[in-house]
C-alpha positions as CSV (number, residue, x, y, z in Angstrom):
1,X,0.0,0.0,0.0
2,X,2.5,2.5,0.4
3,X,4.3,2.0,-2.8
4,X,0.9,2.6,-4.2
5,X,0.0,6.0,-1.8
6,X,3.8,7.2,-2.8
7,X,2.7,6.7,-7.0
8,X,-0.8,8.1,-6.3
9,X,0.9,11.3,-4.4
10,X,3.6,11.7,-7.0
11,X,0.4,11.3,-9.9
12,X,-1.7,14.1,-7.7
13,X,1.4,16.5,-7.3
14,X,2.1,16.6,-11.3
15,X,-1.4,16.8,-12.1
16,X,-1.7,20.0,-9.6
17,X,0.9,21.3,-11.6
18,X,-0.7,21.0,-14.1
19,X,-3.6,22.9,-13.4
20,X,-1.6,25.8,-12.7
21,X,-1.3,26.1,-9.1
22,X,2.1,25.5,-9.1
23,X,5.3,25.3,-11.2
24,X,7.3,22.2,-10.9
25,X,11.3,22.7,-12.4
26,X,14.4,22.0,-11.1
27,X,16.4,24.5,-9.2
28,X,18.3,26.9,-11.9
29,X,21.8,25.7,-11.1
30,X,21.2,22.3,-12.0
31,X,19.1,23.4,-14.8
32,X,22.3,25.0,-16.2
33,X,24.6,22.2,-15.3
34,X,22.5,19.8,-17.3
35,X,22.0,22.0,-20.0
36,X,25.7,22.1,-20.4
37,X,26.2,18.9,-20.1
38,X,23.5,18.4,-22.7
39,X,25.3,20.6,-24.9
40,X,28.3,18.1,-25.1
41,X,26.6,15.0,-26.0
42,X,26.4,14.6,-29.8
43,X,22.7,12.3,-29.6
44,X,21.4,10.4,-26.9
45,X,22.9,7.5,-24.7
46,X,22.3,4.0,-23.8
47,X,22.1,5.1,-19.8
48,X,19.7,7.3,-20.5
49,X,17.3,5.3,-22.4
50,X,18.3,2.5,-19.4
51,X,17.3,4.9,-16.7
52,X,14.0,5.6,-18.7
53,X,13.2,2.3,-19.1
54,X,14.1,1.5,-15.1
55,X,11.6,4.6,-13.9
56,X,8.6,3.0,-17.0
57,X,9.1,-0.8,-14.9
58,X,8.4,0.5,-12.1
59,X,5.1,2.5,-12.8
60,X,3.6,-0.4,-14.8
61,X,5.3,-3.2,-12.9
62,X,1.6,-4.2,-11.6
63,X,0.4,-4.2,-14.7
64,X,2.4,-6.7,-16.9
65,X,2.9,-8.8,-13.2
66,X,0.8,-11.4,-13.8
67,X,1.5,-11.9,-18.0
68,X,5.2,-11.7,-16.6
69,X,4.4,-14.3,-14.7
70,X,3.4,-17.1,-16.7
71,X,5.7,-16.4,-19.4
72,X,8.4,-17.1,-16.3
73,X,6.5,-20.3,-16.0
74,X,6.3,-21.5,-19.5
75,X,10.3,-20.8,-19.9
76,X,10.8,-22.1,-17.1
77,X,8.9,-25.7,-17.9
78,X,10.8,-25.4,-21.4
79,X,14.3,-24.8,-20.4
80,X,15.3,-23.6,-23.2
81,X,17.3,-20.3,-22.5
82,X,17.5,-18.7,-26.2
83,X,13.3,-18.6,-25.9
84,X,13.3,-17.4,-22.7
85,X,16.0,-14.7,-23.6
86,X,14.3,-13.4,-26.6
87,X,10.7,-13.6,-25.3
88,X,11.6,-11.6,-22.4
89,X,13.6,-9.1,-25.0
90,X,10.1,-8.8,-27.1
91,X,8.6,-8.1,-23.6
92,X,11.1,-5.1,-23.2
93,X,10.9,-3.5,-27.3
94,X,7.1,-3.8,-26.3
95,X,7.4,-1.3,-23.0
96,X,10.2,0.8,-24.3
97,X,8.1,1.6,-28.0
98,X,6.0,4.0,-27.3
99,X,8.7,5.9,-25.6
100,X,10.7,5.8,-27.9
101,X,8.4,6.9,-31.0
102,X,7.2,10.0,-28.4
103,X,10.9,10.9,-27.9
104,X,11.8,10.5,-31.4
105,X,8.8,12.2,-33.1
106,X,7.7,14.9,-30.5
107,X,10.2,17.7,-32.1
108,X,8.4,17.6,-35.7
109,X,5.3,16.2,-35.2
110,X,4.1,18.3,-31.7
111,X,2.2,21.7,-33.2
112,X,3.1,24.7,-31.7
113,X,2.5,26.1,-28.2
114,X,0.1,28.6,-27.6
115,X,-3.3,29.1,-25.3
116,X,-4.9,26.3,-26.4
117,X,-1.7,24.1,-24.6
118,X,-4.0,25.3,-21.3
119,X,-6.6,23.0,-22.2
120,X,-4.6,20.4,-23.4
121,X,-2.5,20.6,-19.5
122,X,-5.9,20.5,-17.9
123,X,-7.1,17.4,-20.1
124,X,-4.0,15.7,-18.7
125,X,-4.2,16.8,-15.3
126,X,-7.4,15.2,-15.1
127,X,-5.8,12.1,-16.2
128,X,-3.1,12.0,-14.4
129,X,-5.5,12.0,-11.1
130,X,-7.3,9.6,-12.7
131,X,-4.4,7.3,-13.2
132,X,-3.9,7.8,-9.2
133,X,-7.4,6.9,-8.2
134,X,-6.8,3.9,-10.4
135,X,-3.9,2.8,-8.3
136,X,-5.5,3.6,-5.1
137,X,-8.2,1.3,-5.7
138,X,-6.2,-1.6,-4.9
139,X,-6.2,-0.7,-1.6
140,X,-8.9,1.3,-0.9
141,X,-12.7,0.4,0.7
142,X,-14.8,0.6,-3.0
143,X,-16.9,3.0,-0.9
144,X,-14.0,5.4,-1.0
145,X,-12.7,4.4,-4.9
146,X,-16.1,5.6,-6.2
147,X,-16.3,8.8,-4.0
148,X,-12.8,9.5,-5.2
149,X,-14.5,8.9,-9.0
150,X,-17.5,11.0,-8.5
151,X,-15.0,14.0,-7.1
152,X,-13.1,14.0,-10.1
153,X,-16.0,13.7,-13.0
154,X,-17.8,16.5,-11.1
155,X,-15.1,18.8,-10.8
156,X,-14.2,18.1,-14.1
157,X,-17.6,18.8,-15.2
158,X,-17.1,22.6,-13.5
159,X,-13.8,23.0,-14.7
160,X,-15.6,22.4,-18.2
161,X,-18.4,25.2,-17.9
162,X,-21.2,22.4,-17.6
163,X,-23.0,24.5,-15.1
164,X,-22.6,27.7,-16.8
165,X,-25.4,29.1,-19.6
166,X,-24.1,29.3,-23.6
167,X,-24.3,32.7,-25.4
168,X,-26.2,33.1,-28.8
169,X,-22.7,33.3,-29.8
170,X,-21.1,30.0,-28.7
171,X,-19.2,28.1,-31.2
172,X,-19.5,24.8,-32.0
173,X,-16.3,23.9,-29.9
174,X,-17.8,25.5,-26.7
175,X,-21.1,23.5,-27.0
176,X,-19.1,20.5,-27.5
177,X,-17.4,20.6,-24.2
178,X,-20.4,21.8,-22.6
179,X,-22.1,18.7,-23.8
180,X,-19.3,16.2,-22.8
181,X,-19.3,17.9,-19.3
182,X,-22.9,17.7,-18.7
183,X,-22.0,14.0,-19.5
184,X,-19.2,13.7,-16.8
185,X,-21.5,15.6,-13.9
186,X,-24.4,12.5,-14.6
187,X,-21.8,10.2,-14.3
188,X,-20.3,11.2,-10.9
189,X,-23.5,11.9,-9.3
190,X,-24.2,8.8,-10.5
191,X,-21.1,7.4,-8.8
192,X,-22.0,9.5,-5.5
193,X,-25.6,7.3,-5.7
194,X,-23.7,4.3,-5.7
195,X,-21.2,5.2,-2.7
196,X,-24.0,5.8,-0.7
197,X,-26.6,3.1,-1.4
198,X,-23.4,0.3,-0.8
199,X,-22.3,-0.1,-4.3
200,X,-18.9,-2.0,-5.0
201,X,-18.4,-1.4,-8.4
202,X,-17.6,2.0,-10.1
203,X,-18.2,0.2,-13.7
204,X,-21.6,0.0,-12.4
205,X,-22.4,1.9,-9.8
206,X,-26.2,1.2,-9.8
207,X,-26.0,-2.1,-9.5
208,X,-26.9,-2.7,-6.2
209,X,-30.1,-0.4,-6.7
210,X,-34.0,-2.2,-7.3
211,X,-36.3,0.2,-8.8
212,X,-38.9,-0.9,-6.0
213,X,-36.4,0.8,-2.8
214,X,-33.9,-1.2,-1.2
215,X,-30.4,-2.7,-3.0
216,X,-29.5,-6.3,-3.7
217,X,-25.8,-5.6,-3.3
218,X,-26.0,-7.6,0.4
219,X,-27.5,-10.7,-1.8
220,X,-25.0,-10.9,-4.2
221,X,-23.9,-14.7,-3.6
222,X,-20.1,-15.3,-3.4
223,X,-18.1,-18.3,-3.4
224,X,-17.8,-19.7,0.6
225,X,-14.0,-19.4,0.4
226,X,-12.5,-21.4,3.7
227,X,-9.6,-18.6,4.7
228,X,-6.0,-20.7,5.5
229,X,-2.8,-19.1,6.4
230,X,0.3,-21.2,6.5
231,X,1.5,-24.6,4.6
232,X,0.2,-26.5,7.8
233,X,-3.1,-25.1,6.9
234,X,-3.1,-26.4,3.5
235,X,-1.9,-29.9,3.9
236,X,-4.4,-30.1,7.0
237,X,-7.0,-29.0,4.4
238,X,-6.3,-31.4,1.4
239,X,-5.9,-34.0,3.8
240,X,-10.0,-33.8,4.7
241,X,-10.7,-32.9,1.4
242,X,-9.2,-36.1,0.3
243,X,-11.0,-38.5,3.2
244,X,-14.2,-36.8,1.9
245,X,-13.4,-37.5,-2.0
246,X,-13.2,-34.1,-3.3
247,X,-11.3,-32.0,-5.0
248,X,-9.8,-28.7,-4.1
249,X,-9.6,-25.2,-5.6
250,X,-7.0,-23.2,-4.0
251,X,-6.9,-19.2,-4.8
252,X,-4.2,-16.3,-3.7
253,X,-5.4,-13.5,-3.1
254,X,-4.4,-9.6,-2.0
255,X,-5.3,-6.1,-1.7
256,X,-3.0,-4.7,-4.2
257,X,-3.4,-7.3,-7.1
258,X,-6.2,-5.8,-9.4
259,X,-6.9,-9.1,-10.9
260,X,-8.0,-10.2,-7.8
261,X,-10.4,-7.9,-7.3
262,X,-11.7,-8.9,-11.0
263,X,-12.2,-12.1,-10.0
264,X,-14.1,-11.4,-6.9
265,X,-16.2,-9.1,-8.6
266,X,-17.0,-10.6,-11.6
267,X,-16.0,-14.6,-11.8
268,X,-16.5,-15.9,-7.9
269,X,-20.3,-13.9,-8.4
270,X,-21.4,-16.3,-11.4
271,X,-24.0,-18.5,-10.8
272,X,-23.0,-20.8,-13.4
273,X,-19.1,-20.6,-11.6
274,X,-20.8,-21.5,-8.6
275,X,-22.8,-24.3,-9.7
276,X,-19.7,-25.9,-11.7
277,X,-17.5,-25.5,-7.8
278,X,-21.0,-27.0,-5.8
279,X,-18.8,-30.2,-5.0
280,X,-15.5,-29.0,-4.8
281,X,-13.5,-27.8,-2.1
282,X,-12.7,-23.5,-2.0
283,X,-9.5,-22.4,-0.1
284,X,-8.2,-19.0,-0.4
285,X,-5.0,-17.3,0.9
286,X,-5.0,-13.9,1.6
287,X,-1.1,-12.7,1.0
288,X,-1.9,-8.9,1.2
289,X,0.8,-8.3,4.5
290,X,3.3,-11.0,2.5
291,X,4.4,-12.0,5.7
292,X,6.5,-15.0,6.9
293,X,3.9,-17.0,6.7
294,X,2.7,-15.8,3.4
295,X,6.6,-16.0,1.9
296,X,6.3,-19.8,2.7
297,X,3.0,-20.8,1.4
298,X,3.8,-19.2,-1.8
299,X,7.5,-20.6,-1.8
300,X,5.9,-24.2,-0.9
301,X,3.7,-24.6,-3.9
302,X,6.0,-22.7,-6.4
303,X,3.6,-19.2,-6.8
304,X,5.7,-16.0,-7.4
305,X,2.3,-13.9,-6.9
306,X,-1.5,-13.5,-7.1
307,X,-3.7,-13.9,-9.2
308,X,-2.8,-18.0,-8.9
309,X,-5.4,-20.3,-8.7
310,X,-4.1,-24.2,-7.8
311,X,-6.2,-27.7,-8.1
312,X,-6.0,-30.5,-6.8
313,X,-7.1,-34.0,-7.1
314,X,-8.8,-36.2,-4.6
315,X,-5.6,-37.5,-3.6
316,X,-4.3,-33.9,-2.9
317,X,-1.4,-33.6,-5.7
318,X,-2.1,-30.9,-7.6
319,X,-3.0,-30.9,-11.6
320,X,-0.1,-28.7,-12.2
321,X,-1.6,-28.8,-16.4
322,X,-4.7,-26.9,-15.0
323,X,-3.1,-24.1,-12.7
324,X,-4.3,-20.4,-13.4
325,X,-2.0,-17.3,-13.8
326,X,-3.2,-14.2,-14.2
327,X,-6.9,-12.7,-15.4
328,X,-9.9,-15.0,-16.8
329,X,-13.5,-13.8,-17.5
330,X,-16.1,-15.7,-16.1
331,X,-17.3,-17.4,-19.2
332,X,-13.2,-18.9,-19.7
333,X,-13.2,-20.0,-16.0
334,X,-16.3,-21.3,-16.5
335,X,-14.6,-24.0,-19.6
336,X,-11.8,-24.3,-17.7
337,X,-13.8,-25.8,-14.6
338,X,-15.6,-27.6,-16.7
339,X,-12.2,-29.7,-18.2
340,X,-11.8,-30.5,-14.9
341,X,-14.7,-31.7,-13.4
342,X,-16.3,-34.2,-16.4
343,X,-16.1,-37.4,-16.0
């Protein structure tokens, strides 16, 4: 969480910046130091673009995680280094693109500045919160994550005249942004709705609302996970799974892992999910503090992270063919249950 709160505050002190109320540069001295030093280079250098490419990993290094992940797996199952070498090289070119065809192109194909650039800072300023909402929401109660939304799509609204009345003379421009903001204010008053009728979901923040009074949010049925903490826990567990005949579905789970969330929200919810798991045993770890005990239990079944989800069979040895890494819709999980369970 405090990696996250550190991204988020650095994400929320740009985009202030960019909304004018402050003006973020380097101290002149260094300014000129660089500039000289700038002066002497004849192009650019491979530190540089390292350095770059360092500071990009970290900001999306929750992001690519769990795809990371399983191609770590699949190299490592086909030992054969010159794949795992060049997949993981495509994996870099993949992240480093887009910087480089900004960096390269931005001198020519960038317009000139002018007053317009004021819009186009606030645009981005609005993003850039946006991006730090996004990352908050990992750790945040959803209560909070879609207060936080409705905040910025109504201030945005203001900051984009939806409240204010058009002149006979209003150009087609000014009715356009009028018209998208009056768009963004119904959408975070429709997030405020949400927050405070106990919605979880900011994709749909009305879910939990019947059109007769009351919310269905509270009867939302869930999978009945069985919570276990340490490797003693697990073999105790497959143990009486396996005097009862059953199989076992084992699932890591945290705070900070997004793809977690997806699947609580939108796979463990399915009726048709549920029904295929009716006879089989649900286990969940919850490695959000990645304690001790957490480091082992990952270590002892060979998981580098969530989202993994393990199965067993009745004789507790798990179908390593039929592990899970990283995001599934509930429709996929759905077939993928259903492989294992037929006869």
């Amino acid at each position: 969480p405090w990696v996250l709160g550190s991204f988020a505050a650095v994400f929320v002190a740009l985009s202030l910046s960019m909304f004018g109320f402050y003006e973020l540069q380097m101290p002149a001295a260094l300014q000129t130091r660089l500039t000289e030093m700038s002066n002497r280079q004849q192009g650019g250098t491979l530190a540089g673009v390292a350095v770059m490419g360092f500071l990009s990993a970290l900001i999306v290094g929750p992001c690519v995680a769990a795809p990371l992940a399983g191609a770590l797996i699949y190299i490592g199952q086909t030992g054969d280094a010159v794949l795992g070498g060049s997949a993981l090289f495509a994996l870099s070119l993949g992240m480093g693109a887009p910087l480089i065809a900004i960096g390269t192109s931005a001198g020519k194909l960038l317009p000139r500045a002018g007053g317009w650039m004021d819009a186009i800072k606030a645009v981005f300023g609005g993003l850039l919160l946006a991006v730090g909402i996004w990352m908050l929401e990992r750790v945040l109660p959803p209560a909070v994550t879609m207060l936080l939304w409705a905040l910025l799509l109504i201030v945005s609204a203001v900051y984009m005249k939806a409240l204010d009345s058009l002149g006979p003379d209003s150009s087609g421009w000014q009715k356009l942004w009028k018209g998208i903001g009056v768009l963004l204010l119904v959408l975070g008053s429709l997030e405020l709705i949400g927050a405070a009728t106990g919605g979880r979901d900011y994709l749909q923040p009305l879910k939990g609302i019947q059109l007769g009074g009351g919310s269905t949010a509270s009867s939302e049925q869930h999978l009945a996970f069985k919570r276990i903490k340490s490797v003693e826990d697990l073999q105790r567990e497959l143990a009486d799974a396996g005097n009862q005949g059953k199989m076992v579905m084992f699932d890591f789970y945290a705070d900070w892992c997004v793809y977690c969330k997806d699947y609580e929200k939108y796979v463990f919810t399915d009726p048709q999910v549920q029904q295929a798991l009716s006879k089989v045993v649900l286990l969940q770890a919850d490695v959000t503090a990645n304690d001790e005990q957490d480091k082992a239990l990952l270590k002892h079944v060979n998981v580098t992270a969530p989202p993994a989800i393990l199965f067993f069979d009745k004789h507790g040895t798990e179908m390593r063919g039929y592990r899970l890494v990283g995001s599934m819709n509930a429709d996929e999980f759905l077939a993928h249950i259903n492989k294992l369970t037929q006869p």
